[in-house]
C-alpha positions in Angstrom: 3.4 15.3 15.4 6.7 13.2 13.4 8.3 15.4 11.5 10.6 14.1 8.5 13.7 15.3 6.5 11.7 15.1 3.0 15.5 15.6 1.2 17.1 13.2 3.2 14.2 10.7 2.6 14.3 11.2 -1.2 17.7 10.9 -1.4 18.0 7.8 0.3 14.7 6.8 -1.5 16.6 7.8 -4.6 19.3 5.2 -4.2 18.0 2.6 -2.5 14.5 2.5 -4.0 12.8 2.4 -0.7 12.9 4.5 2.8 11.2 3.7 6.2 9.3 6.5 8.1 8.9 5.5 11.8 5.7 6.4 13.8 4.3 8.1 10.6 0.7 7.8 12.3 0.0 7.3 16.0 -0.8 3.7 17.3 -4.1 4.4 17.8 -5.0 4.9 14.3 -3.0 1.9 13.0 -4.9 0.2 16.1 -8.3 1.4 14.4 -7.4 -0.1 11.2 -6.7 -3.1 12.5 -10.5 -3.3 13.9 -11.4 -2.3 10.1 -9.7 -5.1 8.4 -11.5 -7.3 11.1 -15.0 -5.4 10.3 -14.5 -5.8 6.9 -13.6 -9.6 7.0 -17.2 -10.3 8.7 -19.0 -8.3 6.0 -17.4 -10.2 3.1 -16.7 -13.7 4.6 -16.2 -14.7 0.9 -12.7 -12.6 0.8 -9.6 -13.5 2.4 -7.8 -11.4 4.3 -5.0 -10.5 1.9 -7.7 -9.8 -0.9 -9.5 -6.9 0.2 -8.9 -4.5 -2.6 -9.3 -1.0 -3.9 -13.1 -1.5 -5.1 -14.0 -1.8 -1.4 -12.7 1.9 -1.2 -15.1 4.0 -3.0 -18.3 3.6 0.1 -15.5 3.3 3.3 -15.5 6.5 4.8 -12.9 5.3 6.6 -10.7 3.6 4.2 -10.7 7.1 2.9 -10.2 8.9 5.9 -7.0 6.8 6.4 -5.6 7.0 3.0 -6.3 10.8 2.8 -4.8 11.6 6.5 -2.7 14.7 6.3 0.3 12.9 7.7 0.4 10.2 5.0 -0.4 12.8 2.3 2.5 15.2 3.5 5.0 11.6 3.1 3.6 11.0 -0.5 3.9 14.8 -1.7 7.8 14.7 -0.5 7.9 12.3 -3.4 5.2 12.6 -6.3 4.7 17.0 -5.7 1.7 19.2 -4.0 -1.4 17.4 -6.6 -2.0 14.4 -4.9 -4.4 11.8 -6.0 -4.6 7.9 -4.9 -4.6 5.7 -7.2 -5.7 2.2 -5.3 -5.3 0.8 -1.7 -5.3 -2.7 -0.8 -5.3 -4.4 2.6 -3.0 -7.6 2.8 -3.6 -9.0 5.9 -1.7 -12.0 6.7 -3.9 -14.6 9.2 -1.9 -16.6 11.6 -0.3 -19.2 10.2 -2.2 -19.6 7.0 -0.9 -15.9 5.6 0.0 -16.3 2.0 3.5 -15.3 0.5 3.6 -12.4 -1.9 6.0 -13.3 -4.5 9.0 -11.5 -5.6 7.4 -9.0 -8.4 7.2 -4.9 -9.4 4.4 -3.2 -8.4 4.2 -1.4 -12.0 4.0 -4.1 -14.3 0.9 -4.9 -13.2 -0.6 -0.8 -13.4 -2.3 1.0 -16.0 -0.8 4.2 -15.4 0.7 6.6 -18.1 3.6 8.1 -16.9 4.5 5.6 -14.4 4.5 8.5 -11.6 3.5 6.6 -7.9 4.7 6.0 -5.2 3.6 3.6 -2.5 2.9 3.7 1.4 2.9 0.6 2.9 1.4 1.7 6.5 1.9 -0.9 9.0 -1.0 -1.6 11.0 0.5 -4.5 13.2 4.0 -5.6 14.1 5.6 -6.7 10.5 8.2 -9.1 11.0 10.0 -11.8 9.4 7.9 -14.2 11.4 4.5 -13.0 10.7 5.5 -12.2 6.8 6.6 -9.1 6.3 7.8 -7.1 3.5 11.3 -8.0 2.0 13.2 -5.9 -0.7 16.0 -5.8 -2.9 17.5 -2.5 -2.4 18.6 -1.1 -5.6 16.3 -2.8 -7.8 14.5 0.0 -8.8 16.6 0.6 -11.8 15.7 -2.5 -13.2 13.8 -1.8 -16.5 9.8 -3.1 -15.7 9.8 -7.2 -16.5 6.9 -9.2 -17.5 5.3 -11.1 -14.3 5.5 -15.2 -15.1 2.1 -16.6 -13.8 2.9 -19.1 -10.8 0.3 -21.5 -9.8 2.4 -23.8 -8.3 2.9 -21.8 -4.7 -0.3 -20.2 -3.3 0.6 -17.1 -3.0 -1.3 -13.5 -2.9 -0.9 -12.1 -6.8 -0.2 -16.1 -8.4 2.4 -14.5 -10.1 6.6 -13.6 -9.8 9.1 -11.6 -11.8 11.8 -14.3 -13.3 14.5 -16.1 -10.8 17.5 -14.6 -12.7 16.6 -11.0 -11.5 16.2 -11.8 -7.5 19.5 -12.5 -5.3 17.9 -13.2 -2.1 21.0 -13.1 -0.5 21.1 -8.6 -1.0 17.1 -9.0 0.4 16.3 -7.0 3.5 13.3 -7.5 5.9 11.3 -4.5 6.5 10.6 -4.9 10.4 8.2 -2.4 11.2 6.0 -1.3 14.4 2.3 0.0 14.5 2.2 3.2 12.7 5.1 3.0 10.9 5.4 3.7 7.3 7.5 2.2 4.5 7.9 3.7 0.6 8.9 2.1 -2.0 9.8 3.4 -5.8 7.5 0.9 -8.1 10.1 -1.1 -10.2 11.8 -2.3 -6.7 11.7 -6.1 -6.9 9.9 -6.7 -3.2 7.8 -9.8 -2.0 7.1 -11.4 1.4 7.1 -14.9 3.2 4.1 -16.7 4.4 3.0 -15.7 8.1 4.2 -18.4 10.2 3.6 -16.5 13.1 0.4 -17.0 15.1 0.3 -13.2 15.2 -1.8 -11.5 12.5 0.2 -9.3 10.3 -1.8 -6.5 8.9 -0.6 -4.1 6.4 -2.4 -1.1 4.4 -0.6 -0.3 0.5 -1.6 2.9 -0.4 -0.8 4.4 -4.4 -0.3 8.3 -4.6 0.1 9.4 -8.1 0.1 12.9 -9.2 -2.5 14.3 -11.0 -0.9 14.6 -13.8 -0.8 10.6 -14.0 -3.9 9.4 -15.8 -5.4 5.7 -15.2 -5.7 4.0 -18.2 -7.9 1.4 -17.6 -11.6 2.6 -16.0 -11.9 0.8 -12.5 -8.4 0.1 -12.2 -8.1 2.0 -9.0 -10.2 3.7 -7.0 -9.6 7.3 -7.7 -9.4 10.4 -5.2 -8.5 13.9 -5.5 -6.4 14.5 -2.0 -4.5 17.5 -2.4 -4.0 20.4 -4.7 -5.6 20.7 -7.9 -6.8 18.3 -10.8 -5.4 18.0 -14.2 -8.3 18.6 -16.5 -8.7 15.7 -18.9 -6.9 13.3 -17.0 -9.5 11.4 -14.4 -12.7 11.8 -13.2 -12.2 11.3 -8.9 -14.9 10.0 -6.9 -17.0 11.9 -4.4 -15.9 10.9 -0.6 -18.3 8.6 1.0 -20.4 10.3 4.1 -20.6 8.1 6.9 -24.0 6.0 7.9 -24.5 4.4 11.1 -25.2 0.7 10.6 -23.9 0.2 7.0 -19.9 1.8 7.7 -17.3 1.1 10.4 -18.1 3.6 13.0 -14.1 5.7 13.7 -13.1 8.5 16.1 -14.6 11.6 14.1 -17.1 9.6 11.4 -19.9 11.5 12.6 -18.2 14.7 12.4 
């Protein structure tokens, strides 16, 4: 099992804004995912692949397998304490060729949390490179006060929206090249994006949300909330039950019928 210098990771987390954890999970398990984006693309041919969102979480047993595994958890609790909760997870899966862009932006302008405790693991599930899209940052930016996002409809891109021009310098931007089972996290005001996939490789990546428990969702059905670790904060959400695995109606995993 990878072990990790937490201190060493939150420091650099600290003043960067993001840090990379290589072979977080094994490649099996990012291989697995990979077959559950694909599952869940034939159940809902009315999503794309970047759209399948938090509110498929809540009956995936192994959506919340993955998000819950101890390895991911143990990353997250380096950085947010021992109560850990998800908040949301979201695949974005970039198809060859046809991947949309994500456009510069901060994660927590667009959350309903209160404080504004997360942190995010982006697992990757495929090769992420600049060719197939993947995820670029502006190291440093996450001590830029949280900006309105202006609404874009003029690129079609994954959220249709961008933070304003004069707060990206794409020329301090770093690509986040990342292998099967490797792991980055990023603080939430970090200006980030990502480039069409124009690759004809898929690029498949997994955002997962930890907040603590003492962070409250402010919005009912915002997220998709689990209890993961440690105890709850009476009063501050309600977390849903974990899904038991059926034959026939779930993706079937190594252990779902334990």
């Amino acid at each position: 099992m990878q072990t990790f210098d937490a201190e060493a990771m939150k420091a650099e987390y600290d003043r960067s804004g993001f840090v990379i954890a290589r072979n977080a999970i094994d490649p099996d398990l990012a291989q697995e995912a990979v077959g559950h984006v694909h599952w869940l693309l034939k159940k809902h041919p009315e999503l794309r692949p970047e759209d399948l969102h938090h509110n498929l979480v809540a009956d995936d047993p192994f959506w919340v397998r993955l998000v819950s595994d101890e390895r991911l958890v143990d990353l997250a609790s380096a950085f947010i304490g021992p109560n850990v909760a998800l908040f949301a997870s979201h695949y974005i899966a970039k198809a060859p060729l046809t991947g949309r862009p994500v456009l510069w932006h901060q994660d927590g302008s667009y959350w309903p949390l209160e404080p504004m405790e997360v942190t995010t693991l982006w697992l990757a599930c495929t090769e992420s490179t600049p060719e197939n899209g993947c995820m670029r940052v502006i190291p440093g930016t996450h001590t830029l006060e949280y900006q309105q996002m202006q609404a874009n409809t003029d690129v079609d891109s994954v959220l249709g929206s961008e933070i304003e021009a004069k707060f990206v310098d794409e020329s301090k931007a770093v690509d986040l090249i990342l292998a099967p089972g490797d792991v980055s996290i990023h603080n939430p005001q970090i200006v980030h994006g990502s480039s069409p996939n124009a690759s004809e490789k898929w690029r498949v990546g997994l955002t997962i949300r930890y907040i603590p428990t003492s962070t409250k969702i402010m919005v009912e059905g915002a997220g998709c909330p689990f209890l993961l670790r440690g105890e709850a904060v009476p009063g501050v959400n309600q977390y849903l039950p974990r899904p038991k695995f059926r034959p026939g109606d779930h993706y079937p995993f190594r252990g779902c019928e334990g």
